[in-house]
N, C-alpha and C positions, 0 to 999 in steps of 0.2 A: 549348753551354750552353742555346741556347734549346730545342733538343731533350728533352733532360733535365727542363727545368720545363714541358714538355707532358706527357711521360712522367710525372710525378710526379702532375702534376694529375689525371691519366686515370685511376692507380693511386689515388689517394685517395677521388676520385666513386666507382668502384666499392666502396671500401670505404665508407665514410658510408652508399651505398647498401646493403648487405648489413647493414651493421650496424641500417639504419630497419625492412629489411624485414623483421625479426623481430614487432616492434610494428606494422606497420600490411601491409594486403589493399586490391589494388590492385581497386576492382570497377567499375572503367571506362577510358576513356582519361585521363582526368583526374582522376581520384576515385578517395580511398584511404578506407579503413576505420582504425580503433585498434583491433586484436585485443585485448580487453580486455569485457569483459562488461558490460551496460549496469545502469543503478539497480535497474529494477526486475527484472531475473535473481536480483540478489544480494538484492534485500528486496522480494518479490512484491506488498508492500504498498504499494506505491510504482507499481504500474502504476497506469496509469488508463487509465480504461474508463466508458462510457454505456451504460446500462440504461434499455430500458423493462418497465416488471416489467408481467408479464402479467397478467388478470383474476383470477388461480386464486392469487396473492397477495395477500392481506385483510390480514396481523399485519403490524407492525415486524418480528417475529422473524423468518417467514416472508421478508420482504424483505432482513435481516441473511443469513441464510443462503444466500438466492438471491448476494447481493452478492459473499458472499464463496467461492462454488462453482467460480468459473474463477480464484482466485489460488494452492490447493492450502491456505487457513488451511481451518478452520472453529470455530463457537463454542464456547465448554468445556459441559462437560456439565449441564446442565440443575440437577443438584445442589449446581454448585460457584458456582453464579450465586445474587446477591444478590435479594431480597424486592422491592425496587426495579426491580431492572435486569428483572424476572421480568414482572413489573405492569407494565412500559414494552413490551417485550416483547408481551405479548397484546393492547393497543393495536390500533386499526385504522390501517393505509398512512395517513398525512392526502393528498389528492389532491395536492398540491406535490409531493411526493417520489414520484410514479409515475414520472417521467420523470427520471431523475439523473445529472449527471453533464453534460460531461467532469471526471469525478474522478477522485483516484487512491483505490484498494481505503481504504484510510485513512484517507481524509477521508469519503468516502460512509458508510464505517461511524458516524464521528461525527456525522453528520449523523442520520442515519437512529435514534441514541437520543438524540441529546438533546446537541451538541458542549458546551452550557453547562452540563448536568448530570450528564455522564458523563467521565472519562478512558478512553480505550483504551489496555489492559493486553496485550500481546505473548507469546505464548510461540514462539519462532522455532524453538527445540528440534523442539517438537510440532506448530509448524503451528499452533497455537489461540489465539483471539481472546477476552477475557472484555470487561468493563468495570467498572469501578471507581467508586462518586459520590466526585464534587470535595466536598473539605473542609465548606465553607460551608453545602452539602445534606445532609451526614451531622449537621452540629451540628444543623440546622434540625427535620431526624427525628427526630433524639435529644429533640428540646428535646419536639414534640410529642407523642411516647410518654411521655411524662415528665409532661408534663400530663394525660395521659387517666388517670393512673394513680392 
């Protein structure tokens, strides 16, 4: 009997074990891995990363672009961008933000137009980044084209 419930035990560890090693990578003597893909693999926008942007970067946009070159997004095209987001855009770097980050791709971008006056708009499909103004700055526009008029 006691034979048998060693045997058994022995037979079950191996299994338990075969059955884990599908999910996890053994990559030490003591250390496994989760075979499983990490955040920012599945939403590139989720890495983070620190930038110092180089001299030869002057614009917001310039630094948007730069930011966003090693996550595979990039900004939509130039036509499909708002009057606002355009004018923020041509803006000079303000010196605070030459050096940014540890961020993730996501937050730097909000950072870098304005996180209070912009939403960031995703296209995952395409890889491409726009931005959107928050409610209370579009009524704000409206109200003042409204008065020049």
């Amino acid at each position: 009997m006691k034979r048998q419930t060693i045997i058994l035990s022995m037979v079950l560890g191996v299994l338990c074990t075969s059955i884990n090693a599908a999910n996890v990578t053994q990559v030490g003597r003591y250390a496994t891995v989760d075979n499983k893909p990490l955040a920012a693999q599945i939403n590139p926008l989720l890495t983070v990363q620190q930038i110092h942007f180089p001299v030869s970067v002057k614009t917001v946009g310039q630094a948007v672009d730069y930011w966003v070159s090693y996550s595979g997004y990039h900004l939509a095209d130039k036509s499909k961008l708002s009057e606002s987001l355009i004018e923020v855009l041509a803006q000079p770097l303000p010196q605070v933000d030459r050096n940014l980050g540890p961020l993730t791709v996501q937050d730097g971008l909000e950072v870098l137009v304005g996180k209070q006056v912009f939403s960031l708009v995703q296209d995952p499909l395409h890889r491409m980044v726009s931005f959107k103004l928050k409610r209370r700055y579009q009524l704000a526009l409206n109200q003042s084209k409204r008065s020049k008029v």
